[in-house]
C-alpha positions as CSV (number, residue, x, y, z in Angstrom):
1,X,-25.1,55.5,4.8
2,X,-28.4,55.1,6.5
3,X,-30.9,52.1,4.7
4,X,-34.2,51.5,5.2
5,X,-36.2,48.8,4.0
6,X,-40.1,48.9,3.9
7,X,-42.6,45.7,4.1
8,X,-46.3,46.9,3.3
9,X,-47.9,44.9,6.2
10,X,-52.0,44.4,6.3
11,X,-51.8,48.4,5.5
12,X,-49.1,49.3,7.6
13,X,-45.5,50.4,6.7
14,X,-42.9,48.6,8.4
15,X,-38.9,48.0,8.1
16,X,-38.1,44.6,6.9
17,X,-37.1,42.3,9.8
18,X,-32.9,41.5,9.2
19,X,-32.4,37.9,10.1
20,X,-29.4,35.7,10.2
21,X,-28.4,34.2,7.1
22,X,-25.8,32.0,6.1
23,X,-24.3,34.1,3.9
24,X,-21.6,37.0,4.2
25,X,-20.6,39.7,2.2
26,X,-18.4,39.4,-0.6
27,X,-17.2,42.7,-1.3
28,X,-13.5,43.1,0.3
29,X,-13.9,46.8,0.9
30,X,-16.5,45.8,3.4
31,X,-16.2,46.3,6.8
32,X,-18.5,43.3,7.3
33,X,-16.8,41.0,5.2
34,X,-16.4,37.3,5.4
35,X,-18.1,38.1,8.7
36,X,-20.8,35.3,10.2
37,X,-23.9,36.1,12.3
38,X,-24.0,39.7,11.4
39,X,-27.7,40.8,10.4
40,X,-26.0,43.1,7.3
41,X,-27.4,40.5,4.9
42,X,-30.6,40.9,3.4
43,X,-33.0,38.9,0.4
44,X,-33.2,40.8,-2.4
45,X,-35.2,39.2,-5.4
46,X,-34.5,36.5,-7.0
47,X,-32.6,36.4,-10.9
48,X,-34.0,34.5,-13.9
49,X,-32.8,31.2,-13.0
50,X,-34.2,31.1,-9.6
51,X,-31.1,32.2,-7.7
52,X,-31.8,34.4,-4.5
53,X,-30.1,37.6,-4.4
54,X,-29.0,39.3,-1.7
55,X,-27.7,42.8,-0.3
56,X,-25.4,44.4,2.2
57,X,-26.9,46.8,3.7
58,X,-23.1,48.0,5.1
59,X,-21.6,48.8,1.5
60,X,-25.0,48.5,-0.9
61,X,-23.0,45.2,-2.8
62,X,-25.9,43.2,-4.4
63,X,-24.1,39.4,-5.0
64,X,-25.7,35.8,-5.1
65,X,-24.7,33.1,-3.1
66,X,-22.8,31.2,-6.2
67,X,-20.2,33.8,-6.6
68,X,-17.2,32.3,-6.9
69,X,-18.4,28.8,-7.6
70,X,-18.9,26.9,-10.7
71,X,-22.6,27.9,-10.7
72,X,-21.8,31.9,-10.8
73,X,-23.0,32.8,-14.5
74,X,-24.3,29.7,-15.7
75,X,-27.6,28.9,-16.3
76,X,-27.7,25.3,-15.6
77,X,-29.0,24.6,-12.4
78,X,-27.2,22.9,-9.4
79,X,-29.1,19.4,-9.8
80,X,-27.8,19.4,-13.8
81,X,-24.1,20.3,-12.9
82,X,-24.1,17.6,-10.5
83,X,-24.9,15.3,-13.0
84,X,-22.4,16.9,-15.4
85,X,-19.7,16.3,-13.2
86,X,-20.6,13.0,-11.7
87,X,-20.1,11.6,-15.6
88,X,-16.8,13.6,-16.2
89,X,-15.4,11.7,-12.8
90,X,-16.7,8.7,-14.3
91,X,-13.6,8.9,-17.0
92,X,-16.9,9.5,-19.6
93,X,-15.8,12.0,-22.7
94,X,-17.0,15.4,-23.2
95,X,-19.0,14.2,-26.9
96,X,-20.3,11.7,-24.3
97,X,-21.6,13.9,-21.2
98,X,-23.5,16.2,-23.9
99,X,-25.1,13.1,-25.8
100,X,-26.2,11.5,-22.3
101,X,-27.2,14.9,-20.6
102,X,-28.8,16.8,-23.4
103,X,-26.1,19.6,-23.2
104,X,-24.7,21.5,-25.8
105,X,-20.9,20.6,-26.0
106,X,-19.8,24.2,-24.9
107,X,-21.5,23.7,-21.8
108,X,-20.1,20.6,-20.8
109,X,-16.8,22.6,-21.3
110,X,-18.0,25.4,-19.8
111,X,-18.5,23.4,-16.5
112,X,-15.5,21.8,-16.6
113,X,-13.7,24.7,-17.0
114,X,-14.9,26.0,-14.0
115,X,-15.1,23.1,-11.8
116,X,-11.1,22.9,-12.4
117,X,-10.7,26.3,-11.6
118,X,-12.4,25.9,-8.3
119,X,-10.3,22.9,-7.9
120,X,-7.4,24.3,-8.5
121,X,-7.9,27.2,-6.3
122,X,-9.0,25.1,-3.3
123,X,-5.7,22.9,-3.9
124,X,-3.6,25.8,-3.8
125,X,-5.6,27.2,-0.6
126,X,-5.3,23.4,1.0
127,X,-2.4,21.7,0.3
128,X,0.5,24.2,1.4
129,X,3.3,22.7,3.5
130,X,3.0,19.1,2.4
131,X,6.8,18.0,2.1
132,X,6.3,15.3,-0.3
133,X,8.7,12.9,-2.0
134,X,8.7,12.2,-6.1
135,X,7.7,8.7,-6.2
136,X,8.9,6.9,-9.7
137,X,5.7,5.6,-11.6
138,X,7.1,3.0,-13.3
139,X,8.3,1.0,-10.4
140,X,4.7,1.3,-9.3
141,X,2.8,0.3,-13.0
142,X,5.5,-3.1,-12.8
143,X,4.2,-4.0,-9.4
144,X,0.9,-3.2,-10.5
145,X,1.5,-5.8,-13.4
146,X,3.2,-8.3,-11.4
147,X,0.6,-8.7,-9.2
148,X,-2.0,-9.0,-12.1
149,X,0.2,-11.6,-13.1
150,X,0.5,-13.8,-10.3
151,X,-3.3,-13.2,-9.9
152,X,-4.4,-14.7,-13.1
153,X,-2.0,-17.6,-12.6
154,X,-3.4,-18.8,-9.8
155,X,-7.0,-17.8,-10.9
């Protein structure tokens, strides 16, 4: 496959300079994939909500950089689904997180959805070969309460 990319420069044709990015390429039948400091990875536009998009020039795969993160698809932008999340950690409800944020419901589930599927992916990546113990709960919640109690007795 041979690519060339033009730049009209001050009247003059030349190829688009390839620079390192931080990104790699995401299609598996890619001889250059999950590779780093390969120059295979070029800018190529942006999409509607401001996302830069970008090409291998090894296999022709157009991706962004959000693929397979909770921001691939969605139209929120990063800044808002921080937000999103820092009040779903915060133990607030989903009615709550729309009301405060100015979300539609759907897209506070949306987010949610995803964030837990990244989760749940990086957990399963992560925490392999841990060799944990079951630990009883309820002997922990009655030391938990014993202590409150002793507490406000001597408080």
């Amino acid at each position: 496959m041979f690519n060339i990319f033009i730049v009209k420069k001050k009247g003059v044709l030349m190829p688009k300079q390839r620079r390192k990015l931080d990104v790699t390429c995401q299609n598996k039948a890619c001889r250059c994939y999950s590779k780093n400091n390969v120059k295979n990875i070029v800018r190529n536009g942006k999409k509607a909500n401001g996302t830069q998009s970008y090409k291998c020039t090894e296999c022709g795969q157009q991706f962004v950089r959000t693929k397979g993160t909770p921001l691939y698809y969605s139209k929120l932008s990063k800044k808002e689904v921080k937000n999103i999340c820092s009040h779903l950690t915060e133990k607030n409800s989903f009615r709550g997180v729309a009301r405060v944020t100015k979300h539609s419901l759907n897209a506070i589930y949306r987010v949610a959805d995803k964030v837990g599927k990244q989760s749940e992916k990086l957990n399963e990546k992560f925490l392999v070969d841990l060799n944990l113990e079951t630990i009883e709960a309820d002997e922990i919640f009655s030391f938990i309460k014993k202590r409150k109690k002793i507490a406000s007795a001597r408080g």
